[in-house]
mmCIF file of the N, C-alpha and C atoms, coordinates in Angstrom:
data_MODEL
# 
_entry.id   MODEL 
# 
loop_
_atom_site.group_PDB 
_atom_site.id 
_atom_site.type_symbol 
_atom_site.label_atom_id 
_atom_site.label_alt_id 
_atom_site.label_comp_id 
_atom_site.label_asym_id 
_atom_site.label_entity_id 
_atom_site.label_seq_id 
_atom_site.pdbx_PDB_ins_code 
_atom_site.Cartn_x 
_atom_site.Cartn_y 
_atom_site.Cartn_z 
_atom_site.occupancy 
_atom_site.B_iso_or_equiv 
_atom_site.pdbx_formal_charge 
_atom_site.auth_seq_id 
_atom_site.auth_comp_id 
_atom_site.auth_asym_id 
_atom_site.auth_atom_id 
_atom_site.pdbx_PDB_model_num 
ATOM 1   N N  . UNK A 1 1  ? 34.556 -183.817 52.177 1.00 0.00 ? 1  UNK A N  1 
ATOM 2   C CA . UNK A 1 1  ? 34.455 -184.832 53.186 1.00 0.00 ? 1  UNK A CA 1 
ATOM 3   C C  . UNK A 1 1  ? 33.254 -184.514 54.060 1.00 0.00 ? 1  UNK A C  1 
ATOM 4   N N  . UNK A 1 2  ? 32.674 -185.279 54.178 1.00 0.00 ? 2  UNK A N  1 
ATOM 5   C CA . UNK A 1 2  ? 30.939 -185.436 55.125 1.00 0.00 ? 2  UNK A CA 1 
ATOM 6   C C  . UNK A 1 2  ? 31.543 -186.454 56.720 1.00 0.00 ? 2  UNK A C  1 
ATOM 7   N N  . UNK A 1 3  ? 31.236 -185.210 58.207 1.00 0.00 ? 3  UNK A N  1 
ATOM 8   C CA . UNK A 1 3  ? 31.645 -186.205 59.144 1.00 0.00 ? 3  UNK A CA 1 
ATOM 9   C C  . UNK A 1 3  ? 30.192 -186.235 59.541 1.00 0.00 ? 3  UNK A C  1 
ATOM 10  N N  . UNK A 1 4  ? 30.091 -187.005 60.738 1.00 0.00 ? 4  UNK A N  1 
ATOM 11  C CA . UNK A 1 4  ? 28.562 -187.573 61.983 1.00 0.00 ? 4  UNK A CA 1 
ATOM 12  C C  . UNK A 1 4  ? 29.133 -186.168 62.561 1.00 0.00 ? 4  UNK A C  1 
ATOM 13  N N  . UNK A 1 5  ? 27.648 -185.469 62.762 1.00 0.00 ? 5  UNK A N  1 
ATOM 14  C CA . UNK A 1 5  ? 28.122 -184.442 63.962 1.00 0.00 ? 5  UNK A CA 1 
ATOM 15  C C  . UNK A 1 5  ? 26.486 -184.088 64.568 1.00 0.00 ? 5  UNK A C  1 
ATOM 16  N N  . UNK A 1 6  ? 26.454 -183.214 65.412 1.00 0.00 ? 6  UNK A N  1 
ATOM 17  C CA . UNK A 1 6  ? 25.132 -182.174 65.648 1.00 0.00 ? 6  UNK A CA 1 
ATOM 18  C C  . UNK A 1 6  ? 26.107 -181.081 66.127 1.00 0.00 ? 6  UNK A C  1 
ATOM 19  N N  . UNK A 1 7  ? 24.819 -179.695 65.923 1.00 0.00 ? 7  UNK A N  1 
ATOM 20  C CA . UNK A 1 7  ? 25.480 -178.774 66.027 1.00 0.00 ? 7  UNK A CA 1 
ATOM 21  C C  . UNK A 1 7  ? 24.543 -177.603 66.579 1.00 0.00 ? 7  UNK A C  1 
ATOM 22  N N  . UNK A 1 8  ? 24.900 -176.242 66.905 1.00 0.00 ? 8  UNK A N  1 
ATOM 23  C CA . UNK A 1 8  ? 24.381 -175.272 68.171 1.00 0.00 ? 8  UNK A CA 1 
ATOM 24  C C  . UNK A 1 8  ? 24.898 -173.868 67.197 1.00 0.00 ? 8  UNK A C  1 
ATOM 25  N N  . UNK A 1 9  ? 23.790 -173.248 66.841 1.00 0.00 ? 9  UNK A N  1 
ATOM 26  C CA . UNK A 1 9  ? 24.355 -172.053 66.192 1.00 0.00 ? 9  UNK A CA 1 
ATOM 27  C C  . UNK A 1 9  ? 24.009 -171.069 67.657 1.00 0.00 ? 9  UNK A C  1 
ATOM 28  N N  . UNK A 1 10 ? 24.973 -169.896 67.818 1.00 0.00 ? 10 UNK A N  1 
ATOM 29  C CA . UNK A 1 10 ? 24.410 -168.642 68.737 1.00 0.00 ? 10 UNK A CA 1 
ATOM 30  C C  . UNK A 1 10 ? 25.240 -167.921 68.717 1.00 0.00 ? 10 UNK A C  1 
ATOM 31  N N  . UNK A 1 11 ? 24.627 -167.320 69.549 1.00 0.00 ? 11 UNK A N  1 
ATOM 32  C CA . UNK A 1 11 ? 25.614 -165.310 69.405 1.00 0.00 ? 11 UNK A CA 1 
ATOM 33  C C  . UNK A 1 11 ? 25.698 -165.411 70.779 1.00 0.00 ? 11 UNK A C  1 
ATOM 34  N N  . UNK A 1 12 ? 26.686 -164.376 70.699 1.00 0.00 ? 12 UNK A N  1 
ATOM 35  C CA . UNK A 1 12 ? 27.805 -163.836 72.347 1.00 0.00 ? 12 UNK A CA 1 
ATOM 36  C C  . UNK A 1 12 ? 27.610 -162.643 72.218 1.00 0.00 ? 12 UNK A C  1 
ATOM 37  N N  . UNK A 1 13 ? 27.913 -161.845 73.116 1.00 0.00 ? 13 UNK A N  1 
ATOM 38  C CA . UNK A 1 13 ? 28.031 -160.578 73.023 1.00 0.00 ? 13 UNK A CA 1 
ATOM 39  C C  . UNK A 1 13 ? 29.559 -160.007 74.279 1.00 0.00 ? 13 UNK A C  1 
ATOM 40  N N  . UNK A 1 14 ? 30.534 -159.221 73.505 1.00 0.00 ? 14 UNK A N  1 
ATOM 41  C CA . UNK A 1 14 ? 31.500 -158.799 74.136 1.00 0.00 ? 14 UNK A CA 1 
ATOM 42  C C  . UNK A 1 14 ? 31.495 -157.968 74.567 1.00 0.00 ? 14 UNK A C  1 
ATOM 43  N N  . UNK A 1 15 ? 31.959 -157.060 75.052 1.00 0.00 ? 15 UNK A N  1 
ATOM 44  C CA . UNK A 1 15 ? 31.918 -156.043 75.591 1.00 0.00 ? 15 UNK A CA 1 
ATOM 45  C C  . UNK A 1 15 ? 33.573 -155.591 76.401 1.00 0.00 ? 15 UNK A C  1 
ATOM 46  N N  . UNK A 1 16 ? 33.712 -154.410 75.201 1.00 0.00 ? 16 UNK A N  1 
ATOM 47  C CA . UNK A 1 16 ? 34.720 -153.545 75.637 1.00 0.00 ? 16 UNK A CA 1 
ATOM 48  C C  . UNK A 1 16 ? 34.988 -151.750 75.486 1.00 0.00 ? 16 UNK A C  1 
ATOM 49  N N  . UNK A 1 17 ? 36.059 -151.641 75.808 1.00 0.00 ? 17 UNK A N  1 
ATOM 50  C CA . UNK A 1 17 ? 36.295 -149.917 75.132 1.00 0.00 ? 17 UNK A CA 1 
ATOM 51  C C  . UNK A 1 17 ? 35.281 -149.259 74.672 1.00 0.00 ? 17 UNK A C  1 
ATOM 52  N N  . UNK A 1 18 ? 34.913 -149.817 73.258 1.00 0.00 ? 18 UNK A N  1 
ATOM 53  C CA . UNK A 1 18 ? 33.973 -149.254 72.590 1.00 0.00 ? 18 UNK A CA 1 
ATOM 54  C C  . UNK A 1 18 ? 32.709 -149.409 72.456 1.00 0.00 ? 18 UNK A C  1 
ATOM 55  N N  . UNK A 1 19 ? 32.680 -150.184 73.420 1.00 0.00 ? 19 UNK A N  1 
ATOM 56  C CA . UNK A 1 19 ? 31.175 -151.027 73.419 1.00 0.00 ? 19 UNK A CA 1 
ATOM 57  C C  . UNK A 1 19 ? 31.009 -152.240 73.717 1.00 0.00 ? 19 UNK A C  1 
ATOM 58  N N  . UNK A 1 20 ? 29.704 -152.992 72.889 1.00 0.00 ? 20 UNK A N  1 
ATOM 59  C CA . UNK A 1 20 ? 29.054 -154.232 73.028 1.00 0.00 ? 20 UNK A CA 1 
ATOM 60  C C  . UNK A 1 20 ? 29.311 -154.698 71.163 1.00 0.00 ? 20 UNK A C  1 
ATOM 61  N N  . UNK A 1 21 ? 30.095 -155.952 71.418 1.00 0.00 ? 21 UNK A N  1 
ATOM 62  C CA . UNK A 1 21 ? 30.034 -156.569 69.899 1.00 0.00 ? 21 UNK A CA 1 
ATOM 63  C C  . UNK A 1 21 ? 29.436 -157.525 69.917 1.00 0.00 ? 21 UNK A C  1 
ATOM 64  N N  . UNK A 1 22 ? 28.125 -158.056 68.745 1.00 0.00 ? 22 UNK A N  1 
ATOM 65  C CA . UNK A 1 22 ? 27.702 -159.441 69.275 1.00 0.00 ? 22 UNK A CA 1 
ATOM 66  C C  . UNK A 1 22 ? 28.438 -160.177 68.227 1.00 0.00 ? 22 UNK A C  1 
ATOM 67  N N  . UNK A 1 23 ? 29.048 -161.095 68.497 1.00 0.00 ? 23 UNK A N  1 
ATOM 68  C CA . UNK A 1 23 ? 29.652 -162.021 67.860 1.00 0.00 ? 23 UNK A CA 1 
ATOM 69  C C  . UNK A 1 23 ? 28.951 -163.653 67.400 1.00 0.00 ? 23 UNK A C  1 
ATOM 70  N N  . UNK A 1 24 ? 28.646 -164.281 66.328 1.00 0.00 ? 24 UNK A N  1 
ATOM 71  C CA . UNK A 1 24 ? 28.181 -165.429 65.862 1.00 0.00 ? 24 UNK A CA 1 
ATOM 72  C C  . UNK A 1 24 ? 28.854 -166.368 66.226 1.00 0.00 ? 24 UNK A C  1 
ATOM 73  N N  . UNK A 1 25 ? 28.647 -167.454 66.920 1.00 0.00 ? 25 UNK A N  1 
ATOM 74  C CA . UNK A 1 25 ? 29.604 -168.568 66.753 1.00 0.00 ? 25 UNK A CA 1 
ATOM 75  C C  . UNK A 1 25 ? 28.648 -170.331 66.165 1.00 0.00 ? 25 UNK A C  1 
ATOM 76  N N  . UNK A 1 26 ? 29.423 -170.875 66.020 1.00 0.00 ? 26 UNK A N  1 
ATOM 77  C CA . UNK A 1 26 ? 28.808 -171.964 65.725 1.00 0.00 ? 26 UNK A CA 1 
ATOM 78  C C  . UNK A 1 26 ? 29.437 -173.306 66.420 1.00 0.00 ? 26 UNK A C  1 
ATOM 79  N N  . UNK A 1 27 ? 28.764 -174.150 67.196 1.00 0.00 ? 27 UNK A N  1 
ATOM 80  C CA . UNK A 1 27 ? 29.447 -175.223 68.035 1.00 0.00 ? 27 UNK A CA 1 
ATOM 81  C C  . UNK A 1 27 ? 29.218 -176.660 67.703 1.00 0.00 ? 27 UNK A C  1 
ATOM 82  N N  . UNK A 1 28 ? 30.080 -177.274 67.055 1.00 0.00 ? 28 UNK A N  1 
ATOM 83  C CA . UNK A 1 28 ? 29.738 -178.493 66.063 1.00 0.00 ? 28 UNK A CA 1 
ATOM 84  C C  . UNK A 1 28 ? 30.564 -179.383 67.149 1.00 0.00 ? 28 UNK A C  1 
ATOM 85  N N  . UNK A 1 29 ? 29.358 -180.911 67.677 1.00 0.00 ? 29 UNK A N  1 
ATOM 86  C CA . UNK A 1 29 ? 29.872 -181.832 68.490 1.00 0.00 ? 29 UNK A CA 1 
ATOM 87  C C  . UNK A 1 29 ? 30.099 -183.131 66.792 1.00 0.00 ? 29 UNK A C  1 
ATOM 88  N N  . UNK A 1 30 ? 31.245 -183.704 67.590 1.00 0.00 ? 30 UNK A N  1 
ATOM 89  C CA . UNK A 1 30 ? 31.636 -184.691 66.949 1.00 0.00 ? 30 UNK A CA 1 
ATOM 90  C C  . UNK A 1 30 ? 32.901 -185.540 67.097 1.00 0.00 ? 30 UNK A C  1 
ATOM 91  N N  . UNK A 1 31 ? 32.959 -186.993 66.628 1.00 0.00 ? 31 UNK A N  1 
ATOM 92  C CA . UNK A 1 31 ? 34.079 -187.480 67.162 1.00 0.00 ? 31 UNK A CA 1 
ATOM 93  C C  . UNK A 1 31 ? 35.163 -187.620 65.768 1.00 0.00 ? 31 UNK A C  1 
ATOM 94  N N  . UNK A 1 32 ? 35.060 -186.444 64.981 1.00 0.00 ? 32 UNK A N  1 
ATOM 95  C CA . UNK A 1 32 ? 35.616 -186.197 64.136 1.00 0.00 ? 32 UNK A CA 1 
ATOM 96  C C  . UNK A 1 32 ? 37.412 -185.722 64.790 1.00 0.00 ? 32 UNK A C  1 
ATOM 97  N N  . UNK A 1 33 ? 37.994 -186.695 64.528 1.00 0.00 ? 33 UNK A N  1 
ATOM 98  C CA . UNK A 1 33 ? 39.909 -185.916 66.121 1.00 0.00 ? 33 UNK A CA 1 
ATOM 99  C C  . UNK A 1 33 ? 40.686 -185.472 65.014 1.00 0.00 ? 33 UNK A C  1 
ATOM 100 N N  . UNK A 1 34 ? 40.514 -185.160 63.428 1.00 0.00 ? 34 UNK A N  1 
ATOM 101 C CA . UNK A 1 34 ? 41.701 -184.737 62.529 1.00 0.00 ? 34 UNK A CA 1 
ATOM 102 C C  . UNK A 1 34 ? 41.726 -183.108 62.102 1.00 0.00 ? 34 UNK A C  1 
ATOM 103 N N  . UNK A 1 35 ? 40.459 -182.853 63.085 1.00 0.00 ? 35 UNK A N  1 
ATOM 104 C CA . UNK A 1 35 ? 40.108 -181.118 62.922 1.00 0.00 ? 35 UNK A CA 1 
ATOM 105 C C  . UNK A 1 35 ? 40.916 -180.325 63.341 1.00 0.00 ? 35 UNK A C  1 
ATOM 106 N N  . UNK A 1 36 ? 42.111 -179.093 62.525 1.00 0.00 ? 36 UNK A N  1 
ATOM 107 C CA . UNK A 1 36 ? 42.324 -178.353 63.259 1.00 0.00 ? 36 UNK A CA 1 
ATOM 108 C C  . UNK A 1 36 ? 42.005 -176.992 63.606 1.00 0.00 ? 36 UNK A C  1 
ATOM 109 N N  . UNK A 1 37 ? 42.502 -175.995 64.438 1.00 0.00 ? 37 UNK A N  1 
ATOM 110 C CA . UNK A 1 37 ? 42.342 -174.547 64.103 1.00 0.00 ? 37 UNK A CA 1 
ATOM 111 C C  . UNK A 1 37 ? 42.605 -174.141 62.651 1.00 0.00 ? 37 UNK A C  1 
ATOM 112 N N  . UNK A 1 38 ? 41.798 -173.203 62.126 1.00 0.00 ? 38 UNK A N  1 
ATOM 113 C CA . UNK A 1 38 ? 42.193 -172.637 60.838 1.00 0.00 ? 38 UNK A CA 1 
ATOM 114 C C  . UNK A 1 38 ? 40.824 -173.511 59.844 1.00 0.00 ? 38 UNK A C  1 
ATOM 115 N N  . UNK A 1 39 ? 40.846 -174.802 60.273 1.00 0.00 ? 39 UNK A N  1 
ATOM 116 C CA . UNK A 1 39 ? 40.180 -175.386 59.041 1.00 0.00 ? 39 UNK A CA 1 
ATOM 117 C C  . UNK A 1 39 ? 39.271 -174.861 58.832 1.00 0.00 ? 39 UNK A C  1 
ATOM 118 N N  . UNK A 1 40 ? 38.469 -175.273 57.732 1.00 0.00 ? 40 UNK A N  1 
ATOM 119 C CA . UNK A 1 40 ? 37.098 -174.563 57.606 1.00 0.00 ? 40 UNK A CA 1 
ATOM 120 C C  . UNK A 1 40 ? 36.073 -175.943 57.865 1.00 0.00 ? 40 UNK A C  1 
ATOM 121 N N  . UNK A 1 41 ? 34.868 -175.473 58.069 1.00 0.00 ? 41 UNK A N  1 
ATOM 122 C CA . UNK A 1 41 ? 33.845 -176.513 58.195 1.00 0.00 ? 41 UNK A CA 1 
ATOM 123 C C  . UNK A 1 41 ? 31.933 -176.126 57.488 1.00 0.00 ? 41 UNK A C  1 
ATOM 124 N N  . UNK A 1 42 ? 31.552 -176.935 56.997 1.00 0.00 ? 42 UNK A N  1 
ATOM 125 C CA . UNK A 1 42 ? 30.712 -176.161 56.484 1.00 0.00 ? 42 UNK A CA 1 
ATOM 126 C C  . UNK A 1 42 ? 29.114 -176.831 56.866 1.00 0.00 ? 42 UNK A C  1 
ATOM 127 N N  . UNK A 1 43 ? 27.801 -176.398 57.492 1.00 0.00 ? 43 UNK A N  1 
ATOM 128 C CA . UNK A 1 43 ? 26.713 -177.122 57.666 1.00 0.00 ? 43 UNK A CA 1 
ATOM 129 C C  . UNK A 1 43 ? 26.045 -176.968 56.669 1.00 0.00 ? 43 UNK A C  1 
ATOM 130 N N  . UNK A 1 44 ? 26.089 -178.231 55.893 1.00 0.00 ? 44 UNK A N  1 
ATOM 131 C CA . UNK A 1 44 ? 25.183 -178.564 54.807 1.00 0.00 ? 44 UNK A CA 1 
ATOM 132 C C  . UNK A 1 44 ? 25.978 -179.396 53.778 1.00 0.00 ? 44 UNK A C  1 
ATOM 133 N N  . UNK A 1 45 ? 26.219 -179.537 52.539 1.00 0.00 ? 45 UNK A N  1 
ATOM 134 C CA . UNK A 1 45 ? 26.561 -179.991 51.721 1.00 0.00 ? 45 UNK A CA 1 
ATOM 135 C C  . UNK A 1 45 ? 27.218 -179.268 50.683 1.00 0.00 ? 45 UNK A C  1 
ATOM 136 N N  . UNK A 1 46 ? 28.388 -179.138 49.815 1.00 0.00 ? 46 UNK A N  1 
ATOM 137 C CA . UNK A 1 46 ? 29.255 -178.703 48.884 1.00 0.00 ? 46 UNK A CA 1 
ATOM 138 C C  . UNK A 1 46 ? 30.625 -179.648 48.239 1.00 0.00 ? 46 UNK A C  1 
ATOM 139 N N  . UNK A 1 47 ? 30.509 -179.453 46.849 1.00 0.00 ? 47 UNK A N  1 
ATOM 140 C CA . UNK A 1 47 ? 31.389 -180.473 46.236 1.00 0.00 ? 47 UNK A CA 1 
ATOM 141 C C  . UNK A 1 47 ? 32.625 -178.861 45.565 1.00 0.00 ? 47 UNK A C  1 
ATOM 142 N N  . UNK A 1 48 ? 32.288 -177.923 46.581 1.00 0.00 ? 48 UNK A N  1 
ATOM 143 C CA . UNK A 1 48 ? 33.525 -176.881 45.936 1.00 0.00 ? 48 UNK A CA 1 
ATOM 144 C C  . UNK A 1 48 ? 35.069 -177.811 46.534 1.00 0.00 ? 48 UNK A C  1 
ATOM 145 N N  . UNK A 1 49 ? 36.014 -177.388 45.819 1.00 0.00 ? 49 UNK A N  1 
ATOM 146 C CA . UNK A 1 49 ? 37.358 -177.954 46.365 1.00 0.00 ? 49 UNK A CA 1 
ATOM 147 C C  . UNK A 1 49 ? 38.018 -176.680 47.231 1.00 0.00 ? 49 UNK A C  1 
ATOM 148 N N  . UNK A 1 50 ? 37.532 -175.479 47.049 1.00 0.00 ? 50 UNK A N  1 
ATOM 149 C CA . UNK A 1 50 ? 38.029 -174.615 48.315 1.00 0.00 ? 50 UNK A CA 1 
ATOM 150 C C  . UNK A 1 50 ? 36.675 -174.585 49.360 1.00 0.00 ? 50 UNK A C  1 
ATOM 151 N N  . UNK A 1 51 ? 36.877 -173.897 49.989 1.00 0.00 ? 51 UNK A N  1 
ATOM 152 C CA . UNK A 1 51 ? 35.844 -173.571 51.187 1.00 0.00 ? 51 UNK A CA 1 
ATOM 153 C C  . UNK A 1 51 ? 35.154 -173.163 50.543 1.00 0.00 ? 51 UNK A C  1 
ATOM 154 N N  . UNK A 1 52 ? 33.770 -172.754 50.230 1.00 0.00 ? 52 UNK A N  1 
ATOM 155 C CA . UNK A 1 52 ? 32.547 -171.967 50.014 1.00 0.00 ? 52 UNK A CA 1 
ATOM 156 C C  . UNK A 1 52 ? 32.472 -170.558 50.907 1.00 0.00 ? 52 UNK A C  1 
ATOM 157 N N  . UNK A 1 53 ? 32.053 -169.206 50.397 1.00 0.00 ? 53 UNK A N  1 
ATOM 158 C CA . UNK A 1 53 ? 31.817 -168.017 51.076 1.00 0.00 ? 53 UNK A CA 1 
ATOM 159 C C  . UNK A 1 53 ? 31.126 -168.770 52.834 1.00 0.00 ? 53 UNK A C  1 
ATOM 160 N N  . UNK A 1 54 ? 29.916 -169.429 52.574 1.00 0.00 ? 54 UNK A N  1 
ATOM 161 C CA . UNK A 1 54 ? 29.228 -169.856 53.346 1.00 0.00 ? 54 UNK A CA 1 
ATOM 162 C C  . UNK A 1 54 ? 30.182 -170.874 54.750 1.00 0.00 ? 54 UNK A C  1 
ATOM 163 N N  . UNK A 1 55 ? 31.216 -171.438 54.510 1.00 0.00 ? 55 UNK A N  1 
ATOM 164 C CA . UNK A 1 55 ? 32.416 -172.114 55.632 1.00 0.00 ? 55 UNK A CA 1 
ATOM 165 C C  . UNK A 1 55 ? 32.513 -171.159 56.827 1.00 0.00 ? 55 UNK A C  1 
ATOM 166 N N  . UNK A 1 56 ? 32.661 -171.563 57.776 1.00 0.00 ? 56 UNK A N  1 
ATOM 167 C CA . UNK A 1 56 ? 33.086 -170.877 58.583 1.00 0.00 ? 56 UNK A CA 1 
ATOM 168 C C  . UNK A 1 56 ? 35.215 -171.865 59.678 1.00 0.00 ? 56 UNK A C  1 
ATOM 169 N N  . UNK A 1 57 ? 35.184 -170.636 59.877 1.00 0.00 ? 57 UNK A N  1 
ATOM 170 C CA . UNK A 1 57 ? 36.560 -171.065 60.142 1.00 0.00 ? 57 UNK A CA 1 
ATOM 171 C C  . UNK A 1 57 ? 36.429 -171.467 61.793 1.00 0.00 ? 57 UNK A C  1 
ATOM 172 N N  . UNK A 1 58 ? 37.286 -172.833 62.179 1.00 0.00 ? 58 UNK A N  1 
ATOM 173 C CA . UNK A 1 58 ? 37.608 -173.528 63.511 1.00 0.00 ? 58 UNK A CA 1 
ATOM 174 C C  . UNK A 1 58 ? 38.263 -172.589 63.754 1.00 0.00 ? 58 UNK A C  1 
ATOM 175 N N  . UNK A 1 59 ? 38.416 -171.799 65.260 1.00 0.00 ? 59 UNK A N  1 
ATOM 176 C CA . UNK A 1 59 ? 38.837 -170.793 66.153 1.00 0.00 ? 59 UNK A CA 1 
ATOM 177 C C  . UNK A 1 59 ? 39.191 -172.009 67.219 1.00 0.00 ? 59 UNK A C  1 
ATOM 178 N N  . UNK A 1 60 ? 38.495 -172.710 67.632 1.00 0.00 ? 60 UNK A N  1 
ATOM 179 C CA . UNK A 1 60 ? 38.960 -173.414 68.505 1.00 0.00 ? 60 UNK A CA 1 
ATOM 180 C C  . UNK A 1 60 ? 38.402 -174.905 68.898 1.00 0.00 ? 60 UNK A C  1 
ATOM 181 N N  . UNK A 1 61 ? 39.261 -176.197 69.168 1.00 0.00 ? 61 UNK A N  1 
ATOM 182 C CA . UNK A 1 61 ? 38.599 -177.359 69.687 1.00 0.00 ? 61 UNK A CA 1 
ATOM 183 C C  . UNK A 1 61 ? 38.728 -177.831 70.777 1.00 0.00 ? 61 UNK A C  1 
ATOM 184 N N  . UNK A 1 62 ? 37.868 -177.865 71.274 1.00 0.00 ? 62 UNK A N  1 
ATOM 185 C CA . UNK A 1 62 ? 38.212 -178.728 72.851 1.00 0.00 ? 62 UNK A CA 1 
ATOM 186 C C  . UNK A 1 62 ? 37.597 -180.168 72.681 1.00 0.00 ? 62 UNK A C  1 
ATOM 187 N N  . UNK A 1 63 ? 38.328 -180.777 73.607 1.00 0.00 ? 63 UNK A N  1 
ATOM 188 C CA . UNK A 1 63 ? 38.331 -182.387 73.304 1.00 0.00 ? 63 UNK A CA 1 
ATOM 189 C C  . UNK A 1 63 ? 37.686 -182.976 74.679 1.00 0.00 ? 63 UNK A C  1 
ATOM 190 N N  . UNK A 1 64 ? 37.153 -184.092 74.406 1.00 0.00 ? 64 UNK A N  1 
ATOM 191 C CA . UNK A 1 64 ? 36.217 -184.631 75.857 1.00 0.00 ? 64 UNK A CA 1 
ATOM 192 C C  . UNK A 1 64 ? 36.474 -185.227 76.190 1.00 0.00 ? 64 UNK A C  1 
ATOM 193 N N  . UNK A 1 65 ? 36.226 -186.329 76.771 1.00 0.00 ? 65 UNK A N  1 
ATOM 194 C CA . UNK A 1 65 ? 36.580 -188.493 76.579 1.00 0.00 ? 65 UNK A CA 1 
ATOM 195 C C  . UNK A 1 65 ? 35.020 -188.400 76.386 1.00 0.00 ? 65 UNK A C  1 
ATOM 196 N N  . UNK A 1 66 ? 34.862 -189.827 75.905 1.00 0.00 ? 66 UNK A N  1 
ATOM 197 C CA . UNK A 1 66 ? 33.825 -190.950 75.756 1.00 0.00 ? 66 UNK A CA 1 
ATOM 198 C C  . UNK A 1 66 ? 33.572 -191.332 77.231 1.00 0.00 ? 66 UNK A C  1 
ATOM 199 N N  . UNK A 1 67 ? 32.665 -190.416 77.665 1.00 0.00 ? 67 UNK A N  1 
ATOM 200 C CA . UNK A 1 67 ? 32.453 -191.069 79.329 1.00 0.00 ? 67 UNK A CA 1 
ATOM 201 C C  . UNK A 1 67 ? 31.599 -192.289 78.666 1.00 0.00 ? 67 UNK A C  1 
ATOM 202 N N  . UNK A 1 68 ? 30.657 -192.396 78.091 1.00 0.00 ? 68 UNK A N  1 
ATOM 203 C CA . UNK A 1 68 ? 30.033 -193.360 77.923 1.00 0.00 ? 68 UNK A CA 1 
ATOM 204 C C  . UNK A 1 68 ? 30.084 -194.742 77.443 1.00 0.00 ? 68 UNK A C  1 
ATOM 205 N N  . UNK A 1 69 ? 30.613 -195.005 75.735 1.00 0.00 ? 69 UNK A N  1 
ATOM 206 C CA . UNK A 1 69 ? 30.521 -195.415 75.294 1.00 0.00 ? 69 UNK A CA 1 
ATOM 207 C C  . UNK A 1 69 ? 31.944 -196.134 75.498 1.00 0.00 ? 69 UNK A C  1 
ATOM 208 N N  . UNK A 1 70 ? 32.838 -195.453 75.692 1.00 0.00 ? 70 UNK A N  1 
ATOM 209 C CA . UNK A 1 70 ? 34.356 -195.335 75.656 1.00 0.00 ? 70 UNK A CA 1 
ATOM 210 C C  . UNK A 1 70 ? 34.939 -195.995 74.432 1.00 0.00 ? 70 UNK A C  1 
ATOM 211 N N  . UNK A 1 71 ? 34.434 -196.072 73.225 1.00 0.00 ? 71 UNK A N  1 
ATOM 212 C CA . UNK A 1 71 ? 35.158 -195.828 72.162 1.00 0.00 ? 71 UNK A CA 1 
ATOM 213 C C  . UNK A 1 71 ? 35.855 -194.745 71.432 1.00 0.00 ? 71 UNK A C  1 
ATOM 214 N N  . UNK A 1 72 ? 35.174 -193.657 71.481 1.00 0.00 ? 72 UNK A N  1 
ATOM 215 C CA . UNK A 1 72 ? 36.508 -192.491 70.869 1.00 0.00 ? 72 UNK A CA 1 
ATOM 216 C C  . UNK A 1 72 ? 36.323 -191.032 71.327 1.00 0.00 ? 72 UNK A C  1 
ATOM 217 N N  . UNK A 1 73 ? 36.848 -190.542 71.752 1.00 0.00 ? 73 UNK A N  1 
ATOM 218 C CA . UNK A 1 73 ? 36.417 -188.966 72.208 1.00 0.00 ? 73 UNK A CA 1 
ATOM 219 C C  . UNK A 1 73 ? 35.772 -188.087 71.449 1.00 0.00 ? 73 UNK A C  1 
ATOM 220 N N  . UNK A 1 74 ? 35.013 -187.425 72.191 1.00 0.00 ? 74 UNK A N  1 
ATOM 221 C CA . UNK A 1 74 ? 34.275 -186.324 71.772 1.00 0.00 ? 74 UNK A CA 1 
ATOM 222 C C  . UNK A 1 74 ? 34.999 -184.895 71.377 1.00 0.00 ? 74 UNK A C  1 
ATOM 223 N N  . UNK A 1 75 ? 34.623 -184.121 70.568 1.00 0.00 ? 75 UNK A N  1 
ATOM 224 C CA . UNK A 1 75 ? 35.022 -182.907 69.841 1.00 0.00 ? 75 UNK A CA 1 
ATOM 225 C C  . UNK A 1 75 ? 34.210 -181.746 70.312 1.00 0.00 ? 75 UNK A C  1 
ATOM 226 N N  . UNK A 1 76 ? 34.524 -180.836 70.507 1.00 0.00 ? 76 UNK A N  1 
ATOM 227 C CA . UNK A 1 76 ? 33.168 -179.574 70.102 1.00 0.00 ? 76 UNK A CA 1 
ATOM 228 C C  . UNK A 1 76 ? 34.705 -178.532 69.332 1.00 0.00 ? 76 UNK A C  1 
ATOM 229 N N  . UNK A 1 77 ? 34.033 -178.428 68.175 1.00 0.00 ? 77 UNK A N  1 
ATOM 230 C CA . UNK A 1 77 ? 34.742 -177.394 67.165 1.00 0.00 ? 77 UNK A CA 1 
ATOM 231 C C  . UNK A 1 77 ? 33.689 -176.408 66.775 1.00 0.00 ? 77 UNK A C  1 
ATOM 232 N N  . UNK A 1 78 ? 34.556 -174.854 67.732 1.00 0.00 ? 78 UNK A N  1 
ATOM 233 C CA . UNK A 1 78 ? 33.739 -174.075 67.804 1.00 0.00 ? 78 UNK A CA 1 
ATOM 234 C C  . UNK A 1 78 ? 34.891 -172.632 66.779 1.00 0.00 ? 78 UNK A C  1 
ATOM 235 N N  . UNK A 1 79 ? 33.573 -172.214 66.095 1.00 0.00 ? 79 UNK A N  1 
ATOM 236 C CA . UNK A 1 79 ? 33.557 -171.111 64.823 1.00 0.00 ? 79 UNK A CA 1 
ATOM 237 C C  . UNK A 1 79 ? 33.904 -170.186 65.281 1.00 0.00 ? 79 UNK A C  1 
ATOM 238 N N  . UNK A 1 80 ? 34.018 -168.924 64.993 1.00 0.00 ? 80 UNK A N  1 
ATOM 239 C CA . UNK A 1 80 ? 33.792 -167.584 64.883 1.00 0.00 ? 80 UNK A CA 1 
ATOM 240 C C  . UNK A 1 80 ? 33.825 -166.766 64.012 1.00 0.00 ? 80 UNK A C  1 
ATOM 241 N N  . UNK A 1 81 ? 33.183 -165.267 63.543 1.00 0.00 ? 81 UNK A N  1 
ATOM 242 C CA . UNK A 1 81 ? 32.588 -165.285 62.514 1.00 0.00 ? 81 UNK A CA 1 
ATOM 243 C C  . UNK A 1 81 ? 33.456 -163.528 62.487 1.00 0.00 ? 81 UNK A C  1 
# 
């Protein structure tokens, strides 16, 4: 399945106990609303029927409104790696 999106690749960096971890995330906007945690999502194109090595897994979605347009809410489904 191919949704409309844009998207924000970057790194975090944590910091605990043992240190500094930098962590990858990836932040995909879209008014895609059937996404959940767990799914996988992938930037680019693949006709595999499981996820591809290359997927990365939804950790989390937060949801917006349509201030604008006010037809359907906004998504950001964000990765972690």
């Amino acid at each position: 399945m191919a949704i409309l999106c844009d998207y924000q690749g970057g790194l975090s960096a944590k910091i605990g106990d043992l240190g500094r971890e930098l962590v990858v995330k990836n932040t995909i906007w879209t008014e895609y609303a059937t996404a959940r945690d767990g799914d996988y999502i992938l930037i680019g194109a693949s006709t595999d029927a499981a996820p591809p090595d290359e997927a990365d897994e939804i950790r989390q979605i937060v949801q917006f409104a349509d201030t604008f347009e006010r037809l359907a809410d906004d998504f950001a489904l964000i990765t972690g790696v």
